[in-house]
C-alpha positions in Angstrom: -14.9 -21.7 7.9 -11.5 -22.6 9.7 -8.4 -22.8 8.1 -6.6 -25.8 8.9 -4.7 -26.3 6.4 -2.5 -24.1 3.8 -0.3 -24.4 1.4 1.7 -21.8 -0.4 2.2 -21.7 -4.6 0.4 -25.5 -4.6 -1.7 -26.7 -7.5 -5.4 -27.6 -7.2 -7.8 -28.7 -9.7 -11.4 -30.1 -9.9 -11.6 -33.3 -8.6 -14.0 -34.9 -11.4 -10.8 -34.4 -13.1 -8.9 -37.0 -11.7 -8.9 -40.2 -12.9 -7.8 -43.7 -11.6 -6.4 -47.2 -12.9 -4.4 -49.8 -12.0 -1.1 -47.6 -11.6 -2.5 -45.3 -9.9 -4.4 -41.6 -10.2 -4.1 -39.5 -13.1 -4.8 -36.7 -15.3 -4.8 -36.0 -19.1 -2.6 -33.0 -20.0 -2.2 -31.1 -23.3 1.3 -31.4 -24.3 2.5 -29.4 -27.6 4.9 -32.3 -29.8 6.2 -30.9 -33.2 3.2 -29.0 -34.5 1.1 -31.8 -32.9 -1.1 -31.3 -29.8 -1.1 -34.8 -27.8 -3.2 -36.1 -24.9 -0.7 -37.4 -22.2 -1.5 -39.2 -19.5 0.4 -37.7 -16.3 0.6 -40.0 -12.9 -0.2 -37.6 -9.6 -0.2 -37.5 -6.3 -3.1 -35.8 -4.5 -2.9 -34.1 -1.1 -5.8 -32.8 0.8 -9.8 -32.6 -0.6 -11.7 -29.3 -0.3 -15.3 -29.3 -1.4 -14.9 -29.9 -5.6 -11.1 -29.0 -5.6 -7.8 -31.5 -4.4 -4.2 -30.6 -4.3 -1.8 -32.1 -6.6 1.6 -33.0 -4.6 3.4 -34.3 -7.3 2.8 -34.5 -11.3 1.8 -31.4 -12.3 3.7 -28.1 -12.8 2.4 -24.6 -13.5 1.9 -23.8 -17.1 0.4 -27.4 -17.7 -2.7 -28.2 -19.6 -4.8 -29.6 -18.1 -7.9 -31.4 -20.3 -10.9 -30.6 -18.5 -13.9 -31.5 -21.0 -14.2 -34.8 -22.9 -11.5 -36.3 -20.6 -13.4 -39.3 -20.4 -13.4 -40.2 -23.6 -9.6 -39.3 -24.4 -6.7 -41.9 -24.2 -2.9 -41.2 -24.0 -1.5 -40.4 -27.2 -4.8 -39.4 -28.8 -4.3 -36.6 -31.6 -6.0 -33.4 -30.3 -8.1 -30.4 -32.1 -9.3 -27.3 -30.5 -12.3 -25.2 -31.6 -12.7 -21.6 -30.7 -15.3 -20.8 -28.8 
């Protein structure tokens, strides 16, 4: 492999992830409200593809959660549980 691109401290994630609609790309984050957990829809901007993962310019900052099963099914706002595992 060549390295022809880099960028330092960026975030990546697995593009099956990503979703789009009529605004735009986007993924579904995790985002603690009261002593709720909340799906939240979270507009992006993606940067360069490499194999399964693609940057995220803008949208996402470290330390979010990002929902990575059953994202399909999810909407914004949608109450969530969590099961151990």
């Amino acid at each position: 492999k060549i390295l022809d691109y880099s960028v330092p401290s960026t975030i990546v994630i697995n593009v099956n992830t990503l979703q789009t609609d009529e605004n735009g790309k986007f993924v579904l984050v995790a985002v603690k409200e009261g002593d709720k957990l909340i799906a939240r829809k979270r507009k992006v901007d993606v940067g360069e593809l490499s194999g399964d993962q693609i940057e995220i310019k803008n949208g996402l900052k470290a330390g979010d959660q990002l929902i990575t099963e059953g994202y399909q099914s999810i909407y914004d706002g949608q109450l969530l549980t969590t099961t151990a595992s």
